[in-house]
C-alpha positions in Angstrom: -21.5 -12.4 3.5 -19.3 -9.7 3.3 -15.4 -10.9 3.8 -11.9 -10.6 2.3 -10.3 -13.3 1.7 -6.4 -13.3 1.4 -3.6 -15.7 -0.5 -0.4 -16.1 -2.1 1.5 -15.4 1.2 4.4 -18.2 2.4 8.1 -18.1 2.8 10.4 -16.9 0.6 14.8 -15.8 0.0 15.8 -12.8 0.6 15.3 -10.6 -2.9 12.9 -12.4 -3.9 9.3 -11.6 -4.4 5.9 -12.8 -3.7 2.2 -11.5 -5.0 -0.6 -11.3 -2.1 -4.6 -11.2 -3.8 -7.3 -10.3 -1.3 -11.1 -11.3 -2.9 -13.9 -9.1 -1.8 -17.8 -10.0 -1.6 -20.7 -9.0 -0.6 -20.3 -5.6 -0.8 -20.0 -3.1 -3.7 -15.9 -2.7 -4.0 -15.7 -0.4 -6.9 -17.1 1.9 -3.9 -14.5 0.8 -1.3 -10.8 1.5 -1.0 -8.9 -0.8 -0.7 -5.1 -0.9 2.0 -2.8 -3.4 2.8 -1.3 -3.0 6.1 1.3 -4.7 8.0 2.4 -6.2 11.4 5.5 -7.4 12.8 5.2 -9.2 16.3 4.6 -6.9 19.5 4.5 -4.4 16.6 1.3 -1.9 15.8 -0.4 -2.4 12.3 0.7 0.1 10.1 -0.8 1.1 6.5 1.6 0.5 3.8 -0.3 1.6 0.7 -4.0 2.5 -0.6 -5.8 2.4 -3.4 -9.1 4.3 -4.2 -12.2 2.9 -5.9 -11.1 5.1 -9.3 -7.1 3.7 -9.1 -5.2 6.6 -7.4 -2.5 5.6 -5.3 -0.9 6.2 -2.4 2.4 5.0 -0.6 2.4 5.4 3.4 6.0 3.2 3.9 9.0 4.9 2.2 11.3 1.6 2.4 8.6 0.0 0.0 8.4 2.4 -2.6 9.7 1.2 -5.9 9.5 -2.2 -4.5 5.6 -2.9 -3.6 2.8 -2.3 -6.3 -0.9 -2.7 -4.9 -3.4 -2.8 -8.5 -6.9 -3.8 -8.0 -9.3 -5.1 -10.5 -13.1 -4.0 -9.8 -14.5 -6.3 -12.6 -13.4 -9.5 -10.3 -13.8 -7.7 -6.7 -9.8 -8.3 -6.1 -6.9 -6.7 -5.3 -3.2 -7.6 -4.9 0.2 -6.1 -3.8 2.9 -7.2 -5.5 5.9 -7.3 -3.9 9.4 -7.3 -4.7 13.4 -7.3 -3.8 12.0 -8.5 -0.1 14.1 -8.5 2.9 13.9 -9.7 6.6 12.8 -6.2 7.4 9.4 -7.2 5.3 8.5 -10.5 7.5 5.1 -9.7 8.5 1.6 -10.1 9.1 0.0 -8.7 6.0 -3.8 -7.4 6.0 -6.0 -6.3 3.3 -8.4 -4.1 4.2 -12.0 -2.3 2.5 -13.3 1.2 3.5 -15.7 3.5 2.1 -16.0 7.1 3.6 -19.6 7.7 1.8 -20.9 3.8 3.0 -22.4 3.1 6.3 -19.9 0.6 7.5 -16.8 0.0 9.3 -14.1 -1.0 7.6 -13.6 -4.4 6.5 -10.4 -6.7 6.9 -9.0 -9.5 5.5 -7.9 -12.4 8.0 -3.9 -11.6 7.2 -1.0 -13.7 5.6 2.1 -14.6 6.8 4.7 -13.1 4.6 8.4 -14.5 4.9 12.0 -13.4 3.8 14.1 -15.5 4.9 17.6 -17.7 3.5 
């Protein structure tokens, strides 16, 4: 079955940080990228940051950078985004998502976490 399966979301204070994993199966994810996107009530998705199959990065939210780091591990199909210094301003709806330019498949998301900064 292919899926993504998010966790480590929840509530926490202001500055503080919290570490989001997403696991991947059945399908090859060394092949896939691999995004975590946001979204705030009555709010569109946006992409935050990217990762390719090989590592390379790429940040698509300026507030975030220096402050969110998305890794991936292709050994254990995962990938996280660690975040730090969080504000109210990052209280969202956080989606992991899998695409693959070269595969013959839409992309593939995650079934979102609730992500909380709040005193």
């Amino acid at each position: 079955q292919v899926q993504l399966v998010e966790s480590g979301g929840g509530l926490v204070q202001p500055g503080g940080s919290l570490t989001l994993s997403c696991a991947a199966s059945g399908f090859t994810f060394s092949q896939y990228a691999m995004s975590w996107y946001r979204q705030a009530p009555g709010k569109e998705r946006e992409l935050v940051v990217r990762i390719t199959g090989a590592g390379v990065v790429r940040h698509y939210v300026d507030s975030v950078n220096g402050r969110f780091t998305i890794s991936r591990d292709n050994d254990k199909n995962t990938a996280a985004l660690r975040m730090n210094s969080l504000g109210p301003e990052d209280t969202d709806v956080y989606y992991c998502q899998a695409d693959c330019s070269v595969c013959k498949r839409t992309a593939i998301w995650g079934q979102g976490t609730q992500d909380t900064a709040s005193s």
